[in-house]
N, C-alpha and C positions, 0 to 999 in steps of 0.2 A: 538396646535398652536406652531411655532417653535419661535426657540429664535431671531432671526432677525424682524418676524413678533410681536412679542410682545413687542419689543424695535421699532418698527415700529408704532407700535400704540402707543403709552405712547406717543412717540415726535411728534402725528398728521398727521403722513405721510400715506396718503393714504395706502390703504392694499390690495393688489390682494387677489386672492384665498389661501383660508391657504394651507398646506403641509404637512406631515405628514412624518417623518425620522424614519426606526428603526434602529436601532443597536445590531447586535447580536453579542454574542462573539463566535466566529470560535470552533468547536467540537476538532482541534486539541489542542487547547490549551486549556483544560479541564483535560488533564494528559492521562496515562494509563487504561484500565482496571485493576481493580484487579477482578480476579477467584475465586471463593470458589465453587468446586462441577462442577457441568457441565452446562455450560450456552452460550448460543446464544450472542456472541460480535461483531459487525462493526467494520474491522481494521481501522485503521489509516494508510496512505498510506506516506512514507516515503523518497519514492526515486522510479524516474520513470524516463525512459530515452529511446528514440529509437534508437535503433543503425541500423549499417548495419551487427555485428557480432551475429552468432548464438551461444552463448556461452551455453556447452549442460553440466547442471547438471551432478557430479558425486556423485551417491544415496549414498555412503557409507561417505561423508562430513555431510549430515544430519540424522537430528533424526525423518523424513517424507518428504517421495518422492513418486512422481504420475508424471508416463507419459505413456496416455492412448496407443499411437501408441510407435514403435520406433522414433527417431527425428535423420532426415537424416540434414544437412547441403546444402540446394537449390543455388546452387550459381547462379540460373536465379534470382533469389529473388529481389524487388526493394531495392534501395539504403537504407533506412532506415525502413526496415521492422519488427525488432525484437525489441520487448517492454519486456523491464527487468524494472521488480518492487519489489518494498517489501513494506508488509503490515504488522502493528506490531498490533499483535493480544491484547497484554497487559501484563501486568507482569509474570513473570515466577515462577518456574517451570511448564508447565503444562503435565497431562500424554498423550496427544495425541489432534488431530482432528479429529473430525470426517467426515463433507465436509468442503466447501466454495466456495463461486462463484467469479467466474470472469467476469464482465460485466455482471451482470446479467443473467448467464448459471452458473449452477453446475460444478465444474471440473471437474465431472465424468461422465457428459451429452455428447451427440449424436455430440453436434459442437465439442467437442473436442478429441473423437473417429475416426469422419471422418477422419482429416487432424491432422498428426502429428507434432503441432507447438505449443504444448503447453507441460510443466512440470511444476511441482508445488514443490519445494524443500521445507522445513521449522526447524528452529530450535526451541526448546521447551523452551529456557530461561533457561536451566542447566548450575551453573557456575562450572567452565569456559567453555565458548564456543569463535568458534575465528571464526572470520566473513566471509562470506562467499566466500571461495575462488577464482570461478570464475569469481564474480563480481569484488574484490582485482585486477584480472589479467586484465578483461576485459574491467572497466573503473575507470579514473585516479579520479572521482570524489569519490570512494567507497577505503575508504582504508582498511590495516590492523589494524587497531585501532577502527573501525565499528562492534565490535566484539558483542554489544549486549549483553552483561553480566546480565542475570535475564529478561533477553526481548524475549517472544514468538514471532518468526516472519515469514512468509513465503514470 
């Protein structure tokens, strides 16, 4: 019984149907993962933005890079086609990945084989790390201070 209906009834006032509220509290605000060993974690998604720019990972910024095809630059491409994200895996250091999906496909799956429009950059959470530069370059909302110090993220 919710709290209006039960202050509803106390002072006599007719009652509709009861209601039922829940309340849960949001996974991101639950904190980090912490790792010990090797284990299966849900990131936390941090930052997502569609642009019109293809801004193309350079592998030697990270400490794990994946891109099945080469990644051309389409300039027929719609106005806002390119979805830049970062997922933060949980606290760092860690010594690698091994997959992870996006939208529900494996990065290493057949939709992302086909059509070269996808790359997968990630930093392990080794301090210092300085944040990922072509995001820094590409939007005003990712700075250089975004640098993730002890944060696993892709």
């Amino acid at each position: 019984m919710g709290l209006l209906s039960f202050l509803g009834s106390l002072l006599g006032l007719g009652g509709g149907p009861s209601r039922t509220i829940e309340v849960q509290k949001a996974p991101a605000a639950s904190g980090l993962n912490i790792i010990y060993g090797e284990r299966r974690v849900e990131p936390v998604t941090v930052f997502k933005v569609a642009s019109k720019k293809n801004i193309l990972a350079n592998a030697v910024n990270y400490d794990h890079y994946a891109a099945p095809l080469s990644t051309k630059n389409e300039e027929n491409r719609k106005k806002l086609d390119w979805l830049h994200r970062v997922d933060v895996w949980g606290q760092g250091p860690i010594s690698g990945i091994q997959k992870f999906w996006v939208d529900g496909d494996v990065s290493s799956g057949a939709r992302f084989r086909k059509r070269p429009y996808f790359q997968g950059a990630s930093k392990f959470g080794i301090n210092p790390q300085a944040a990922a530069p072509e995001l820094v370059a590409g939007h005003s909302e990712w700075q250089a201070s975004h640098n993730g110090h002890g944060v696993a993220y892709t």
